[in-house]
C-alpha positions in Angstrom: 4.8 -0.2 19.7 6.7 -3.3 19.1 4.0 -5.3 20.4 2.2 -3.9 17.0 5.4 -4.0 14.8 5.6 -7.7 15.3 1.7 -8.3 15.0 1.9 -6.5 11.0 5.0 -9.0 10.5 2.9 -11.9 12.0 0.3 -10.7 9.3 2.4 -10.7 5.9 5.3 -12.9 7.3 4.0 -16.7 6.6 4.6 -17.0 3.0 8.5 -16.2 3.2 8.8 -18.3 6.5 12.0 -20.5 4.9 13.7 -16.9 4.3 13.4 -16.2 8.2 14.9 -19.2 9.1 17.8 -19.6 7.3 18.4 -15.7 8.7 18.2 -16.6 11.9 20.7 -19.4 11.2 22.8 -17.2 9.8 23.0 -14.9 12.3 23.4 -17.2 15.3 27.0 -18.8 13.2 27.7 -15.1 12.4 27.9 -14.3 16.0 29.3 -17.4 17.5 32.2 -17.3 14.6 32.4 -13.0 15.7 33.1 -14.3 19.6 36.0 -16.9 18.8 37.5 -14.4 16.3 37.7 -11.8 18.9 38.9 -14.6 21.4 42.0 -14.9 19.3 43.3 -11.6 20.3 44.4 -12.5 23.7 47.0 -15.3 22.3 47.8 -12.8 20.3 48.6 -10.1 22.9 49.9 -12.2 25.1 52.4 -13.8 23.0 53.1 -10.2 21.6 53.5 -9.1 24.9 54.8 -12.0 27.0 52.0 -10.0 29.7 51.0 -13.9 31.1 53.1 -15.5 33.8 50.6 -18.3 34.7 51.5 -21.8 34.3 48.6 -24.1 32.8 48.1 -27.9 33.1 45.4 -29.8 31.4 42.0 -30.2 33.5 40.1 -33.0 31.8 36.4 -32.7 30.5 34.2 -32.7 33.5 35.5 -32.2 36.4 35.3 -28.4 36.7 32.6 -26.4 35.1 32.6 -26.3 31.4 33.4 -22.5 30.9 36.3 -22.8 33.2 37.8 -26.3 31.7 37.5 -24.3 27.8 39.3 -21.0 29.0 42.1 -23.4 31.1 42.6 -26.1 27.8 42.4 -23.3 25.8 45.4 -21.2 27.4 47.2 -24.8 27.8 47.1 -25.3 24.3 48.5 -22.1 23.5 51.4 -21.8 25.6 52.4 -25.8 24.1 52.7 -24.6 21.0 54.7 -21.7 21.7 56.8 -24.4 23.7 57.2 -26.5 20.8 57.0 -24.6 17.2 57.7 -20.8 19.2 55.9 -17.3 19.7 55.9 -16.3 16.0 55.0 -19.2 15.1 51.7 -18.9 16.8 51.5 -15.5 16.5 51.1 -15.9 12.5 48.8 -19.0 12.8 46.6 -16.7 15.2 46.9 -14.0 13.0 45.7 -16.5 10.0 43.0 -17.9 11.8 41.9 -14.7 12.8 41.6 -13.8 9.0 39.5 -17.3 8.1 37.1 -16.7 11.1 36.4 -12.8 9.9 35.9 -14.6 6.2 33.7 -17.0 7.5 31.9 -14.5 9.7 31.5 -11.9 7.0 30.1 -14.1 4.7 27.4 -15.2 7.2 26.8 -11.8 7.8 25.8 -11.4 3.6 23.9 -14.8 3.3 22.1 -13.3 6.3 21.2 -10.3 4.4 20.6 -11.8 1.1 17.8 -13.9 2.7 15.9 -11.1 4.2 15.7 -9.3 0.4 13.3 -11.9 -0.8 11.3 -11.4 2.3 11.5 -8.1 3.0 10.7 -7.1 -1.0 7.7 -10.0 -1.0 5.8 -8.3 2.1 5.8 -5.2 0.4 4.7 -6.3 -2.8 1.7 -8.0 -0.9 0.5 -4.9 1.0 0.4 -2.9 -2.4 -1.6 -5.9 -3.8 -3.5 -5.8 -1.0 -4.3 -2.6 -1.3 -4.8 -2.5 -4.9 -7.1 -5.0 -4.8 -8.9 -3.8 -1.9 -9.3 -0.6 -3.9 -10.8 -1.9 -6.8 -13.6 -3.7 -4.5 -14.4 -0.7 -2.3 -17.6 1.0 -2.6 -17.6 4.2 -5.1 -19.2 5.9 -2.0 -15.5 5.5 0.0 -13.9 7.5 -3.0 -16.2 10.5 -2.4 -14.8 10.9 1.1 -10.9 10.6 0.3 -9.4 12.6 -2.3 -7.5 11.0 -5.3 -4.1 12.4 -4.1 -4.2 11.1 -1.1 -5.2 7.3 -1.6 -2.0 7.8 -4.2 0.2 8.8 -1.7 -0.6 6.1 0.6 0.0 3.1 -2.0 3.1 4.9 -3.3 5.1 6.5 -0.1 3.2 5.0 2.6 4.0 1.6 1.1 7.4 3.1 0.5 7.5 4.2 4.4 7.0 0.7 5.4 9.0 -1.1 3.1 12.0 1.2 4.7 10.8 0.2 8.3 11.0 -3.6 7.1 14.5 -3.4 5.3 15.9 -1.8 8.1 13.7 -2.7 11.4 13.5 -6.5 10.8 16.6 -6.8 9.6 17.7 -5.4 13.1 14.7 -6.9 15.0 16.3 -10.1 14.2 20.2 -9.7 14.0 20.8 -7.7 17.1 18.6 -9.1 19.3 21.1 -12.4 18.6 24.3 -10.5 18.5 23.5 -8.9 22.2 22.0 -12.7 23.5 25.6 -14.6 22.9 27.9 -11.2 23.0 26.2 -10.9 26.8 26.6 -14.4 27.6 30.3 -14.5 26.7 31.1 -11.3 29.2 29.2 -13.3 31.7 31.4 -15.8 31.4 34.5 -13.9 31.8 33.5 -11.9 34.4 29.9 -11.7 35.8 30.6 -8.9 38.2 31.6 -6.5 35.8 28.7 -7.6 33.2 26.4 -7.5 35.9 26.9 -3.3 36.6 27.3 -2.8 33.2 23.1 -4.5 33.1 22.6 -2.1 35.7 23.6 1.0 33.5 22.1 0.3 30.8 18.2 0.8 31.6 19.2 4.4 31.9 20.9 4.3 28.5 17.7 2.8 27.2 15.4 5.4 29.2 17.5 8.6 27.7 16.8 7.3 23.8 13.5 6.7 24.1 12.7 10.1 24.9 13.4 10.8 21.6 11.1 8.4 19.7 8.0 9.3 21.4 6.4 11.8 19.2 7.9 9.8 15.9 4.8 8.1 15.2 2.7 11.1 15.6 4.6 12.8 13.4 5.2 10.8 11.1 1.6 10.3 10.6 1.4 14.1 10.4 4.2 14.4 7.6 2.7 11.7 5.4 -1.0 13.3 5.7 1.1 16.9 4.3 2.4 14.6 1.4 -1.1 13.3 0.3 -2.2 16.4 0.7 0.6 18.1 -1.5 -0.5 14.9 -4.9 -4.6 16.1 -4.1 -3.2 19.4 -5.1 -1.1 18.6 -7.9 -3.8 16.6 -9.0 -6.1 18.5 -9.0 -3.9 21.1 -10.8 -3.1 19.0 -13.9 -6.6 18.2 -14.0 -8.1 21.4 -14.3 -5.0 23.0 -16.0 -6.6 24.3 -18.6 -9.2 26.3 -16.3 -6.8 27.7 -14.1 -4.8 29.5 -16.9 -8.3 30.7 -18.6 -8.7 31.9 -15.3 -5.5 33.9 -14.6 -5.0 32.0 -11.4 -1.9 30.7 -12.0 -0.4 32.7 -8.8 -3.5 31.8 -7.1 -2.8 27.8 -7.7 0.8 28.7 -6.9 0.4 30.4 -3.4 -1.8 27.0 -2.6 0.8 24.9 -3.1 3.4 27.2 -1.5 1.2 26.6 1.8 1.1 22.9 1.3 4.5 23.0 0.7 5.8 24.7 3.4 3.6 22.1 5.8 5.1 19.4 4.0 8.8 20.8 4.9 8.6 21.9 7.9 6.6 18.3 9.9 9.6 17.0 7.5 12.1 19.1 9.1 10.7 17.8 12.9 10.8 14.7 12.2 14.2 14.3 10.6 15.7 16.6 13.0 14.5 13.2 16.0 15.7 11.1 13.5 19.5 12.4 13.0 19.3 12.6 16.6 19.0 8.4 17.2 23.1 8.6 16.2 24.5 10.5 18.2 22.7 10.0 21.4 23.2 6.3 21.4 27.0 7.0 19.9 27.4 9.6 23.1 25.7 6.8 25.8 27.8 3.7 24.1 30.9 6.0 24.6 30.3 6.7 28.3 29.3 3.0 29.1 32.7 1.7 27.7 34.2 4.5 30.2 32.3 3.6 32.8 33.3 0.1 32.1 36.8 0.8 31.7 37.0 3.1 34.9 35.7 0.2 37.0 37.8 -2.9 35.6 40.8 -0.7 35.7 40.2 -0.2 39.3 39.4 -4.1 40.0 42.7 -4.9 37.9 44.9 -2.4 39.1 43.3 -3.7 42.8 44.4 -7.3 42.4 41.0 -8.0 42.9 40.2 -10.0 39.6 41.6 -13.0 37.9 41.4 -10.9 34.7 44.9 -10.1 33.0 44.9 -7.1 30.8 44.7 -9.3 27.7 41.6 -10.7 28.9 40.6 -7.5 30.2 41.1 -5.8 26.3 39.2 -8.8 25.1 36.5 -8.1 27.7 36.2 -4.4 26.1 36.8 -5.6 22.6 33.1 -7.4 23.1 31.5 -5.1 25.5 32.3 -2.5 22.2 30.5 -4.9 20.2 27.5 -5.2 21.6 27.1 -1.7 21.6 26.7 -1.2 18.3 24.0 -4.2 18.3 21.9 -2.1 20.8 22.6 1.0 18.8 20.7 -0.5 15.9 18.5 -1.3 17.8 17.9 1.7 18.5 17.8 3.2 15.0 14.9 0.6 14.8 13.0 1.9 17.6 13.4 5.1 15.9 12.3 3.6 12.6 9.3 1.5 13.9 7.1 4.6 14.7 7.7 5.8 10.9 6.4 2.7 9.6 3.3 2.5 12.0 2.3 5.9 10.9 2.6 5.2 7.2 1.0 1.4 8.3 -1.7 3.3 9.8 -3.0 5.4 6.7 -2.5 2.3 4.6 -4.5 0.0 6.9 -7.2 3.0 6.7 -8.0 1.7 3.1 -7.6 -2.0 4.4 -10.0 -1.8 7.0 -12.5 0.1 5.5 -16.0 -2.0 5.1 -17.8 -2.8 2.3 -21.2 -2.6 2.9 -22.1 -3.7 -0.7 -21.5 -7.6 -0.8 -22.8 -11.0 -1.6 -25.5 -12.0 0.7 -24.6 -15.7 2.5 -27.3 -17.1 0.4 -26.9 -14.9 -2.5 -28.5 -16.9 -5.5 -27.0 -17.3 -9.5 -28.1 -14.7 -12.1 -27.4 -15.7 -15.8 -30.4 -14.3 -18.0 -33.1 -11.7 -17.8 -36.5 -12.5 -18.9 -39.0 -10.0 -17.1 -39.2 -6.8 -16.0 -36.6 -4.5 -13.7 -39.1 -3.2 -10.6 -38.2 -0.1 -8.4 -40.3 0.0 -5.5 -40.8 2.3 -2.8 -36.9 3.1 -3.3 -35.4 6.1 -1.1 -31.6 7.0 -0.8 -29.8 9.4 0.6 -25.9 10.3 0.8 -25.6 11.6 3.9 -28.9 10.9 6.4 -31.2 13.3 7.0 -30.8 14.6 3.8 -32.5 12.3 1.0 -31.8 12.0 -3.1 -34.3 9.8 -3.8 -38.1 9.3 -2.3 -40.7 7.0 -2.9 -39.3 5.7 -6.3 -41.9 3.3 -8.2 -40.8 2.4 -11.8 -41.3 -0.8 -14.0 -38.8 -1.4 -16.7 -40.5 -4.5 -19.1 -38.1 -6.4 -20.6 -37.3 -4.9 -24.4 -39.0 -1.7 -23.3 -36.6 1.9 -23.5 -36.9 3.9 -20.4 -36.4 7.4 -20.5 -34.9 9.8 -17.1 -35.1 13.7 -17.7 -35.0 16.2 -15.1 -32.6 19.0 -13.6 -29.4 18.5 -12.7 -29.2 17.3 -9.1 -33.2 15.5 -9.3 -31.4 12.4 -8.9 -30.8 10.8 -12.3 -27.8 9.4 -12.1 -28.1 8.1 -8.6 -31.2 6.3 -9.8 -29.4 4.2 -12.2 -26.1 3.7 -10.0 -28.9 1.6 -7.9 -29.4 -1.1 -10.2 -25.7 -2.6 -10.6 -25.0 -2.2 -7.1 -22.9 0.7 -6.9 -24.7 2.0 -4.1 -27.4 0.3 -2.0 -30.9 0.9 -1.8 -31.8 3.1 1.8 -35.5 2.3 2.0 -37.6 -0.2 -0.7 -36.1 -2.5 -3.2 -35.3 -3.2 -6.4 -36.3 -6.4 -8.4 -35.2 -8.2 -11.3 -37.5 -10.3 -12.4 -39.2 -10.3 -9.1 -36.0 -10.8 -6.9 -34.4 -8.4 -4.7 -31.0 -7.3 -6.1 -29.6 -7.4 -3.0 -30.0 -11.5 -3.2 -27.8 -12.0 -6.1 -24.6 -12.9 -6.8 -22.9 -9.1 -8.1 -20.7 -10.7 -10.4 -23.4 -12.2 -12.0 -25.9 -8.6 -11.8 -23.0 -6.1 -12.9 -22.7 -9.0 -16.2 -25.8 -8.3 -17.3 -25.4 -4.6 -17.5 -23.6 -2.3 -19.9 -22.7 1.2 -18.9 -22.1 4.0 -21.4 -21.5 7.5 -19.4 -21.4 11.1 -20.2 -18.2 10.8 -20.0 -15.8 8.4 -21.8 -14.0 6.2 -19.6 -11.1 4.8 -21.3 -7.4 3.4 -20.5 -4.0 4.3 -21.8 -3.8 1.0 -23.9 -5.0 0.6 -27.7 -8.3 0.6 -29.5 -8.5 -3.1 -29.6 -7.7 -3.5 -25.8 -10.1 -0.5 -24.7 -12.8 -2.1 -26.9 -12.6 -5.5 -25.1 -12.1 -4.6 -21.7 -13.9 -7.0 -19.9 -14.6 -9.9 -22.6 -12.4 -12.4 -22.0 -11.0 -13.9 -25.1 -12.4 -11.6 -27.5 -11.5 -11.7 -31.1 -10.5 -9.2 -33.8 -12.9 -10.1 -35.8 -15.5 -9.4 -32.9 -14.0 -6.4 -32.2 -13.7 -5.2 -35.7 -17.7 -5.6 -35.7 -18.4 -4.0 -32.9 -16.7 -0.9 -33.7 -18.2 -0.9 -37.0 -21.9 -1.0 -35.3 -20.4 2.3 -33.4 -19.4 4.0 -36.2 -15.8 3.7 -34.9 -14.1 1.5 -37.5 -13.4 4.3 -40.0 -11.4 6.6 -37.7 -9.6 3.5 -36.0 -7.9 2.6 -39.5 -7.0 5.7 -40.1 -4.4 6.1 -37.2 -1.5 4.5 -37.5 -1.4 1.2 -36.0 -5.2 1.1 -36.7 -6.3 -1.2 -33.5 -2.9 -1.8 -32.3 -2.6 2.3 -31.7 -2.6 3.6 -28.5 -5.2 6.2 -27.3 -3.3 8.2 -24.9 -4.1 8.5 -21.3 -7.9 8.6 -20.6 -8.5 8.5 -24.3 -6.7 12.3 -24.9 -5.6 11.8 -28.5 -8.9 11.5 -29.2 -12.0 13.5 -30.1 -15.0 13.2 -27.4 -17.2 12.0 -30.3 -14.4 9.2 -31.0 -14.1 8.5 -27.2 -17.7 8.1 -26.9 -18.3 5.5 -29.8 -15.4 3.5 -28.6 -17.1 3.5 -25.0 -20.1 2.5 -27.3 -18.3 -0.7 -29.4 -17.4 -1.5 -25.7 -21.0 -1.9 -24.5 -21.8 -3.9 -27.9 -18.9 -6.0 -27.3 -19.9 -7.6 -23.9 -23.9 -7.8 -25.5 -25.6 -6.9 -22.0 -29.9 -7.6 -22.2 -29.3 -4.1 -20.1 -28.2 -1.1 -21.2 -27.5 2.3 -18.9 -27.1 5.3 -21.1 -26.1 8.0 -18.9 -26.3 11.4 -21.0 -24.5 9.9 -23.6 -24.9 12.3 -26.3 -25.0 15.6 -24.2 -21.0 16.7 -24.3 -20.7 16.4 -28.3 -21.2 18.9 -31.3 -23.8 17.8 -33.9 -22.2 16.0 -36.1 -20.7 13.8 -33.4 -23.8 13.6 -31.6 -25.5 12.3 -34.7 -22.8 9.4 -35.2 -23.2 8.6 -32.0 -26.8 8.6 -32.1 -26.8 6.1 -34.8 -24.4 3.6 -32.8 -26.6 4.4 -29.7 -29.9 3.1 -31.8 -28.0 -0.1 -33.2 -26.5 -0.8 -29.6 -30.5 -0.4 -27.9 -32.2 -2.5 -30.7 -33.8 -5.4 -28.3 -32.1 -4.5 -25.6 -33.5 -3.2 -22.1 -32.3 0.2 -21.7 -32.8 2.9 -19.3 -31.2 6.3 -20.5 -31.0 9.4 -18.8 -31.0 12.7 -21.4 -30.7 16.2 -21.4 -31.2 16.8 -25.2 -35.1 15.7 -25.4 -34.3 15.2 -28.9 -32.4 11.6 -28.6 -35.0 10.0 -26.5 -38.4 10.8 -28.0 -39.2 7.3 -29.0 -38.7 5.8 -25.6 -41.5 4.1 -24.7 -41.8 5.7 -21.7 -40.3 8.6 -20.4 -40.0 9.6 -16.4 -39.7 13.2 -15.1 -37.9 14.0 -12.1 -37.5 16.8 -9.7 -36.2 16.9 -6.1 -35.5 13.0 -6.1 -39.4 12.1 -7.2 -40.9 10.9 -10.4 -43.2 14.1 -10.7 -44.3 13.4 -14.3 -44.8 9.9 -16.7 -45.8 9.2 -20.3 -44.3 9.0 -23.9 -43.3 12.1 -25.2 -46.7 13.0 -26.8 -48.5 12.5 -23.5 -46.4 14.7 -21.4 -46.6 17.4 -24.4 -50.3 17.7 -23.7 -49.8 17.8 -19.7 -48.6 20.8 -20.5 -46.1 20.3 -17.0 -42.4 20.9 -16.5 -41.7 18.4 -19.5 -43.5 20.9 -22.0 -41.4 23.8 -20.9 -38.6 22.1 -20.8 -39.0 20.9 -24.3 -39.9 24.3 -25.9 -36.8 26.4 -23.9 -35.1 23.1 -26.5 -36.7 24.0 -28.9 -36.4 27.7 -29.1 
């Protein structure tokens, strides 16, 4: 678990390396200053006291061990100046050192903190970039398997998850693991024998709070999965509000909620309940080492077995109580670690995911069209086994309109998703201009198309920034003309702000005929050689339909476009249109020709026209 902890900071860590160091800096003084402010407590005691009889003389540098030459000087010192300036004296110069050395210390203790902010706030922003970005360059096929809510969850409180594991987790990955190094090495160094059982206790300590943070990562992994499933549902709710109250399911909606709700609470509720637990455990073991501790100095003092005096002994406590709050935190992060892996692992379930739809290694430039757009022998299918498209043949001349009718489900749509590359061919190929899609660059590809779907896909932003979404450096002027070509300028100036006004989310302070022609002056603003129509026309009343007919006949002018039409009306001048049914071409010819076939194209055109 740690082992993987450490590997996810290794991952995100580098940029904010300077951070890391001058924490680790910090802490080291922090602690060093925390063992010589304690030290000061036995002057203090024993000058309080008067509890040391022992007469000290100076034993110069080197010739006894270094540990034992400090604690001798340091005692030496001490009892000459209560010689020379007297007890209270010293005992206020103590007690003002003591105050400098907490000062210094605490201050260490907040520069230590403050560097870890940067870091820990930096690696969080990167993961939601990351996964942002890796988002927008997934596959529309991923987004068919997860549900809206759910991605949301993870880049909002899965992210959040984490960035609680790394404010608290690293902060005491690094600080405690320091504080316990030079607190353990200073009760060595008094006395070793007593350090050396309390060592021995402690792996049964460590053994009785781990049980605890076993089943943390599972359920945290559990409780997050009941959160994205509680946005799908809300999601899905305020998306389809208007159905469910023409409906009269409002207590139908409500009971679903209730169900997720109550899932939600109560893997909340089993996790939380481990969590408060982390406290009082560790709090409950600290307590009955010090005891331990305290049982078996008292006996070696009260013995005469030790060189200890009780002030040495009280300091001995004083830092054996410190370092159990160190391993307490550590502790809480032990606790906290399995959170954030959980929530990591949802997250890293976007990160990981492969895009199958990429730049070949030798993927060659695309900047013009000059040919034709070939479709050969192209089958696809979802889910294998069970195809959408079969043996596809279709030429698409350069200039030429291309027209795509059929039922819903014969496989319209997914036709036309082939060409830019939202999905890839499962059997034959498609060409442009006699190369394989698949070998060029999809940057280049995608440039050369213009989309303009059933329905309106626009942002929360204004009319100017909708229209030129996409065109870098676009002007007003160009904008202005492009709207006018899509019959959009008129109802632009009337609003308020004309292009500077905002259009609501997805376009809802609009009309659908207004959303549609500003999805149109889009298309005419980026001036693709191909245009995808995708049942443009079919959502809007007459009137609109007409207006947007007009900016859909300026917009195809000399352009190659391939349009896919329920109304027969809008696309009987395509030069060529293509039947399908079951995910096959099963009929061909301009409008005239498949009149006289007297096939599914006939019928279809006189159930439109009565």
């Amino acid at each position: 678990m740690i082992k993987q902890f450490l590997q996810l900071v290794k991952r995100f860590l580098p940029p904010y390396k300077k951070f890391l160091v001058w924490n680790l800096l910090l802490n080291v003084l922090a602690q060093v200053l925390n063992v010589f402010s304690f030290a000061l407590i036995i002057p203090i005691l024993q000058t309080l006291f008067k509890v040391s009889k022992t007469t000290y003389e100076y034993i110069p540098w080197g010739t006894v061990n270094i540990v034992d030459a400090a604690k001798n000087n340091f005692y030496w010192y001490m009892n000459l100046l209560i010689d020379e300036r007297g007890a209270l004296w010293v005992l206020i110069m103590s007690g003002l050192m003591l105050i400098v050395l907490t000062a210094l210390k605490t201050a260490c203790y907040f520069g230590s903190a403050a560097t870890l902010i940067p870091l820990r706030t930096g690696v969080v922003r990167d993961m939601r970039s990351l996964v942002y970005d890796k988002v927008l360059h997934l596959p529309l096929g991923f987004f068919s398997e997860e549900r809206k809510g759910d991605i949301i969850s993870r880049m909002s409180s899965d992210i959040s998850g984490l960035e609680t594991c790394f404010s608290n987790s690293l902060d005491m990955l690094i600080k405690n693991p320091i504080a316990i190094v030079i607190t353990l090495t200073t009760l060595f160094c008094i006395d070793w024998k007593l350090t050396l059982f309390v060592l021995l206790v402690s792996p049964l300590i460590a053994w009785v709070m781990g049980l605890i943070s076993r089943k943390l990562k599972r359920t945290s992994r559990e409780t997050q999965t009941f959160w994205g499933a509680l946005l799908a549902q809300l999601d899905e709710t305020l998306g389809g509000l208007r159905i469910v109250k023409a409906f009269l399911a409002e207590d139908k909606m409500s009971r679903r909620f209730r169900d997720v709700n109550d899932n939600y609470r109560s893997s909340m509720v089993r996790m939380s309940v481990r969590q408060a637990s982390a406290h009082p455990v560790s709090e409950f073991m600290g307590t009955t080492l010090i005891v331990l501790v305290l049982w078996g100095g008292g006996l070696i003092i009260l013995g005469n077995r030790s060189t200890m005096d009780a002030s040495l002994f009280i300091y001995y406590l004083v830092m054996l109580y410190n370092i159990i709050n160190p391993i307490k935190d550590l502790s809480k992060a032990y606790y906290n670690i399995p959170i954030g892996l959980g929530c990591w692992e949802r997250v890293d379930k976007i990160l990981s995911a492969v895009n199958p739809i990429r730049d070949a290694a030798d993927a060659h430039p695309l900047s013009t069209f000059n040919d034709e757009i070939r479709f050969q022998h192209v089958g696809f299918s979802y889910t294998e086994g069970r195809p959408v498209l079969r043996d596809i043949n279709l030429t698409v001349p350069k200039g030429r309109t291309i027209a795509l009718v059929g039922q819903s489900g014969s496989g319209k749509s997914t036709l036309v998703d082939l060409l830019p590359r939202f999905h890839d061919v499962g059997e034959g190929s498609i060409t442009l201009d006699g190369t394989d899609i698949r070998n060029l660059r999809i940057h280049d590809l995608r440039a050369l198309i213009g989309n303009v779907n059933q329905e309106a896909i626009l942002f929360n932003d204004t009319f100017f920034n909708n229209i030129a979404f996409g065109v870098e450096g676009a002007t007003m002027e160009q904008v202005v003309e492009a709207a006018r070509i899509a019959n959009a300028h008129d109802f632009i100036m009337a609003t308020p702000d004309g292009y500077q006004t905002f259009i609501g989310d997805r376009g809802c302070l609009l009309s659908g005929g207004q959303r549609q022609r500003i999805s149109i002056a889009r298309a005419i603003l980026k001036n693709p050689p191909i245009l995808i129509l995708d049942e443009a026309t079919s959502a809007l009343d007459t009137e609109s339909e007409r207006l947007v007919q007009e900016a859909l006949e300026r917009l195809m002018k000399s352009r190659t476009t391939i349009a896919i039409a329920h109304r027969l009306s809008t696309i009987r001048s395509a030069d060529e249109i293509c039947v399908m049914q079951d995910g096959q071409i099963v009929e061909r010819g301009t409008h005239d020709e498949l009149i006289r076939q007297s096939g599914y194209y006939k019928r279809l055109n006189d159930m439109q026209s009565l």
